[in-house]
N, C-alpha and C positions, 0 to 999 in steps of 0.2 A: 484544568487538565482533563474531566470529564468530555471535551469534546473534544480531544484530540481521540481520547478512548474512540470515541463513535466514527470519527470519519477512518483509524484504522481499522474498524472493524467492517465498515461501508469497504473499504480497500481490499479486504483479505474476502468478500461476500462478492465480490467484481473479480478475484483472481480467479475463486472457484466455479464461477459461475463460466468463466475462459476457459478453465479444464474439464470442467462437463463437456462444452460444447466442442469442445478438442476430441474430446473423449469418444462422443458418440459420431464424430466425421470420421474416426480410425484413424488419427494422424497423430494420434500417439505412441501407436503403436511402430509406428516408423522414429523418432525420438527416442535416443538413449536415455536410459533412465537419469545417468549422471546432469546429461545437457538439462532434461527436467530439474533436478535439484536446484542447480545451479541456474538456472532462469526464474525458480520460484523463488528463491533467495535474495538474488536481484531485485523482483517486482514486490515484494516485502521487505527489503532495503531503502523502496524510493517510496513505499508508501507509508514509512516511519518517517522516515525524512520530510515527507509533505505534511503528515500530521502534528510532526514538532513544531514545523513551521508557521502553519495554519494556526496553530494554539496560541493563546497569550492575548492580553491589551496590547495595543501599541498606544501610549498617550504622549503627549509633548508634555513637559513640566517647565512653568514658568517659575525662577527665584527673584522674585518680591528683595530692593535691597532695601 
């Protein structure tokens, strides 16, 4: 589970690192705040979902009769 931790956290350092440079173009400021929520919401929705995913063994298991 520890690497899911980190690739969400790699996820959410890639969002903010979009909203700095949002930030400093001024095109945030044209963006209601709500559409902001609801887009950061989203893009931390899909990078829980990629991190669950990404997480785990996958092993085949052979039963021996």
């Amino acid at each position: 589970m520890k690497w899911a931790g980190m690739y969400l956290f790699g996820f959410l350092v890639v969002i903010s690192a979009l909203l700095a440079a949002l930030w400093k173009l001024g095109i945030l400021q044209h963006i209601d705040k709500v559409w902001l929520a609801i887009g950061i919401a989203l893009l931390v929705g899909i990078g829980i979902m990629l991190s669950v995913s990404k997480s785990g063994t996958k092993e085949n298991i052979q039963i021996d009769k």
